[in-house]
Structures are given as structure tokens and as C-alpha cells.
C-alpha positions as CSV (number, residue, x, y, z in Angstrom):
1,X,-21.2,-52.1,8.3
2,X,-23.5,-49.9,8.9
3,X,-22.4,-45.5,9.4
4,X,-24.3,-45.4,13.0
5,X,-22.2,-48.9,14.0
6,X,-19.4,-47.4,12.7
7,X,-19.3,-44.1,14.8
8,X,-20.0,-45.9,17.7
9,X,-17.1,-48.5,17.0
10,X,-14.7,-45.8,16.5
11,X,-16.0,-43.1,18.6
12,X,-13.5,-44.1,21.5
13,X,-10.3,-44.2,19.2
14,X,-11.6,-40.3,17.9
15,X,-11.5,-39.4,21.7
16,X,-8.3,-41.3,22.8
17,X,-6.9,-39.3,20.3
18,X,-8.0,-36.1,21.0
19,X,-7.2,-36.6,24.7
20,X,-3.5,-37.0,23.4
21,X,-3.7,-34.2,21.8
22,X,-5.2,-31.9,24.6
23,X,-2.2,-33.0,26.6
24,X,0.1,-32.3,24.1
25,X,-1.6,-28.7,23.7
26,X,-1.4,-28.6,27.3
27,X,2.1,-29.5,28.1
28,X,3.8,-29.7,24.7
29,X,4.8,-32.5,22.7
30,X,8.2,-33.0,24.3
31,X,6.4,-33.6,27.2
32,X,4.4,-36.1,26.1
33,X,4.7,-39.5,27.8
34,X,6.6,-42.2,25.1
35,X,3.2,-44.6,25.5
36,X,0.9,-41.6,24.1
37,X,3.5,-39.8,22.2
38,X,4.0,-43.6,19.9
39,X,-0.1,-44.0,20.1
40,X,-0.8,-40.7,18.8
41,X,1.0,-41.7,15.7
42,X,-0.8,-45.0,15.7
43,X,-4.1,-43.3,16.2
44,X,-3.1,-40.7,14.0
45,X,-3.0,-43.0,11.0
46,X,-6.2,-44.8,12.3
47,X,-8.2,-41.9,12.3
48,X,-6.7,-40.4,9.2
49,X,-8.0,-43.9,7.7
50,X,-11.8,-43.4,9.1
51,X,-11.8,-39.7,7.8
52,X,-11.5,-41.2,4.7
53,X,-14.4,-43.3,4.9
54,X,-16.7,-40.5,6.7
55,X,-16.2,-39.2,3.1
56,X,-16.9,-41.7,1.3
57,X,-19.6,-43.1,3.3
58,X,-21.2,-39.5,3.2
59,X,-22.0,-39.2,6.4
60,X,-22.8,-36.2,8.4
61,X,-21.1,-33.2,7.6
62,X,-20.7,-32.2,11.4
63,X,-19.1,-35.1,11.7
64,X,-16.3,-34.8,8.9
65,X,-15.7,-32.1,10.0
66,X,-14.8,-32.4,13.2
67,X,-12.9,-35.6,12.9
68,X,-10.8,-33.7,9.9
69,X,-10.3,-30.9,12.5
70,X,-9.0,-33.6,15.0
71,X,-6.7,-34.8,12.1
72,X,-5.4,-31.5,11.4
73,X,-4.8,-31.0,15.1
74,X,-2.9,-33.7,15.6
């Protein structure tokens, strides 16, 4: 699979995520509906996975970093 297909394939998991985590900025976690609090961990570990291959794939450093900031935040 090609970087640009991948980005574009998991572009909408990145920003599910980080709507999650606005809310959660937003509100607090305690707040946090069950559905998004139990698919920020899923997403979480999803997008802790494609950091990983941002890396190794080399791609953009722009990129990296913002999905590792998105990581950290969450």
C-alpha cells in the first residue's frame, strides 16, 4: 500500500480520535459518553499502531508529528 492511500485510509480514524479527545478536553474524561470513552481506547491503540508505520514508512515529518502529538494527547 502505497503512503498517500494510506493517509487517506486512515485519515478519518486520526480525526475520530481527536474529536474524542477535544471532548474529553472539553468536558473531561468522566464525562465522556461509555461509546467514545471505550472507542478512544480502541482508536488509541489503532493509531498508536499507524504512528508506527508513519515511521517506518518515512513519511512526512509534519505528519509524524502531528499524529504522535494526537497519541500523546490522548
Amino acid at each position: 500500500m502505497s503512503l498517500d492511500l494510506f493517509v487517506r485510509e486512515r485519515r478519518p480514524v486520526w480525526d475520530r480520535l481527536a474529536g474524542i479527545v477535544a471532548i474529553a478536553q472539553r468536558r473531561g474524561v468522566r464525562r465522556l459518553p461509555a461509546d467514545d470513552a471505550n472507542d478512544m481506547v480502541h482508536l488509541y491503540r489503532n493509531v498508536s499502531a499507524d504512528l508506527a508505520r508513519l515511521r517506518s514508512l518515512e513519511a512526512d515529518p509534519g505528519l509524524v508529528t502531528e499524529i504522535n502529538r494526537l497519541v500523546a494527547r490522548a
